[in-house]
N, C-alpha and C positions, 0 to 999 in steps of 0.2 A: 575846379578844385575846391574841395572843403578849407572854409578855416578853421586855421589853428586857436584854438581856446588859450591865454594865459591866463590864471591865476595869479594878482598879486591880492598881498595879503595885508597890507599898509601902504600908507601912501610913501614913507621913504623906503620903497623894497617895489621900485621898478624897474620895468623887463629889460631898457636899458640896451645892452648889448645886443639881448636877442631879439628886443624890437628893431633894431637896424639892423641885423642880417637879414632877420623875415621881408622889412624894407629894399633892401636888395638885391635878396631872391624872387620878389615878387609875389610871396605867396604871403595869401591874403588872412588877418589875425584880426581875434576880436582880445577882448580885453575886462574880466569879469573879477571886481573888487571884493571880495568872500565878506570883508566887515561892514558892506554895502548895499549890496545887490540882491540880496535874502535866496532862494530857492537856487541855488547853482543849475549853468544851462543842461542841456541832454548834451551827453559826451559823441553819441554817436551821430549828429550833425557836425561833427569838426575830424578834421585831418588826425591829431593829436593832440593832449591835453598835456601843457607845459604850470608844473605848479610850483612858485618861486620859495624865495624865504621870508620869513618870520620871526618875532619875537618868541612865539613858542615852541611847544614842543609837540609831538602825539598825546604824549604823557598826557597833556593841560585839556585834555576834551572834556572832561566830566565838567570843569571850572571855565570853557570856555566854547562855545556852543558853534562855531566857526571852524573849530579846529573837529570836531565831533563833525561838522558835515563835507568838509575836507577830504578826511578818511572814509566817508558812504562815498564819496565822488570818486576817488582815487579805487574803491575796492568795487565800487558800478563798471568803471573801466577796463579795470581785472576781468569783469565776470562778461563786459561785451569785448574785450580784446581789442580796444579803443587805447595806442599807443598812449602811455606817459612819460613824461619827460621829468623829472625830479631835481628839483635843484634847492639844496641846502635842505629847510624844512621841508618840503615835496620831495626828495631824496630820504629821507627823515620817514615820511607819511608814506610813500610806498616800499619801504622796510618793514614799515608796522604791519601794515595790510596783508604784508605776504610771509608775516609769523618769522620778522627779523626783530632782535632788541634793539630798541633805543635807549639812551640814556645819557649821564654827564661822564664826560673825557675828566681823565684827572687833571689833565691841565687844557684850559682852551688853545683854540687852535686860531693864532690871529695873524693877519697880515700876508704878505706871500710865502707861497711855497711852491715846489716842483713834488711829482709825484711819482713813483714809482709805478711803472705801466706797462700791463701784459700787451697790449692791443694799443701802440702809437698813432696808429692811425683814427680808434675810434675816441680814445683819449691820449689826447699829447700829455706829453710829462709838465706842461706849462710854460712860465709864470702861471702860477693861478692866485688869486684872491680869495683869502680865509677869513669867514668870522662868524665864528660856532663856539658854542659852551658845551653841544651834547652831540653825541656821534651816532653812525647808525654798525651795526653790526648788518654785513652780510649774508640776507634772507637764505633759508632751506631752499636746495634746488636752483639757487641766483647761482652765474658767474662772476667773481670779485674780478675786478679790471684793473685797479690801483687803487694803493695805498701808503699811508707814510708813516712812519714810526708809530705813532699812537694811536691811528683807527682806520678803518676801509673806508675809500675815498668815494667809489664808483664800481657797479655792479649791474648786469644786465639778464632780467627774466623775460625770455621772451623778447614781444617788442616793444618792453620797457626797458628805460633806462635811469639808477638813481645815481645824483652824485652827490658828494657832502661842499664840496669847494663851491667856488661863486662864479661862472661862465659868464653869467648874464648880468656881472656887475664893475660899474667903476671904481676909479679909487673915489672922487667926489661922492660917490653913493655907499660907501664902504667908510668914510671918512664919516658921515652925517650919523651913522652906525654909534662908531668909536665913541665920539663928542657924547652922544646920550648917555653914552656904558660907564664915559668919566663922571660926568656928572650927578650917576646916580648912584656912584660909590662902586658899582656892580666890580671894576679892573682892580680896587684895591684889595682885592682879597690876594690877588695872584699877584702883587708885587710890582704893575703897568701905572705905571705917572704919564707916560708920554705914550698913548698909543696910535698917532700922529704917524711918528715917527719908524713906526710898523709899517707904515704904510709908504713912505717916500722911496722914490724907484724915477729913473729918469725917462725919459720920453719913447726913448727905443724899447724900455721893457711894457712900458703901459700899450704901445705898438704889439707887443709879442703877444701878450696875456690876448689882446682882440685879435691877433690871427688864431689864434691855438682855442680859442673861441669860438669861430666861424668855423674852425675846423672838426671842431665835435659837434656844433650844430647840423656842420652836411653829411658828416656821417652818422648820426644819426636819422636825418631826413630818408639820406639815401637808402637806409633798412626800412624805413618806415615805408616807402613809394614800394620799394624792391617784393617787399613781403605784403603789401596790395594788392599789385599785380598778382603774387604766387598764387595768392587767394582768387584771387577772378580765376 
């Protein structure tokens, strides 16, 4: 079996959850640092390309030379039909790619939330873990899957898949987030002094958020093997 390529994008925005389900499943992942590694690998030596989240945006490519080869990676995968997997900013980056707006939410979207969802089985309604300033609008031609009051959550073209929510993250890795955002003024705008406290959820729910996790992970593996096959 081919490995699965991640992208993370900083060192506090790792794979985290979806490093142990791949751990579990057995299927074998490498691990490719975009602010590190210079020339991103070939897409089509790997099963799927999973591209995490980020400080930035699409928007930030001209000012940020990572984010500019991100979206050549993500719209190369487009053109060889080499699955992606999109999570937060890579949900972000393949809305861009396939002629979806991105942009800033009027209010961010922080801490948990449940989702409103066509397709339970391929996205559960949650827990999920949010932490986003900017949203992606629902590509031309995409089906939207869920979404929640203020912007679409999760949409699938083909055998892509973007979401805006955090699958692949904890609360400790979603907390080290928070602590920066205070620190750098970024939450006082919006009126957050404690966003800590967004995040506090008891042991069952932090339980739920990783099954509902592994659960959109295998469905979408299972399209991704499924429609392999179709292909042979």
């Amino acid at each position: 079996m081919k490995p699965v390529l991640i992208r993370q994008h900083a060192e506090r925005t790792p794979p985290a959850l979806l490093a142990g389900w791949l751990r579990e499943r057995g299927i074998p992942f490498e691990v490719s640092r975009s602010w590190l590694d210079g020339e991103p690998p070939d897409p089509r030596r790997h099963l799927f390309v999973a591209s995490l989240g980020s400080q930035y945006s699409p928007r930030d490519a001209e000012e940020q030379p990572a984010v500019a080869a991100e979206l050549d990676l993500v719209r190369r995968c487009v053109e060889e039909e080499v699955p992606v997997l999109g999570l937060c900013f890579g949900g972000q980056v393949l809305a861009s790619v396939l002629g979806g707006e991105v942009g800033p939410l009027p209010e961010p979207e922080l801490g948990w939330c449940e989702v409103e969802t066509k397709d339970p089985e391929e996205i559960p309604p949650g827990p999920w873990l949010e932490w986003h300033f900017e949203g992606f609008e629902t590509p031309p031609g995409a089906e939207e899957l869920a979404r929640t009051r203020r912007s679409a959550q999760a949409f699938r073209f083909g055998p892509h898949l973007g979401v805006q929510f955090h699958p692949e993250s904890t609360v400790d890795v979603v907390a080290g987030w928070a602590r920066k955002d205070l620190s750098s003024g970024r939450l006082s705008r919006y009126g957050v002094e404690d966003p800590l406290a967004l995040l506090e959820a008891p042991p069952e729910k932090e339980r739920a958020a990783k099954e509902a996790a592994f659960r959109l992970f295998d469905a979408f593996f299972e399209r991704v093997v499924r429609e392999r096959s179709h292909r042979a």
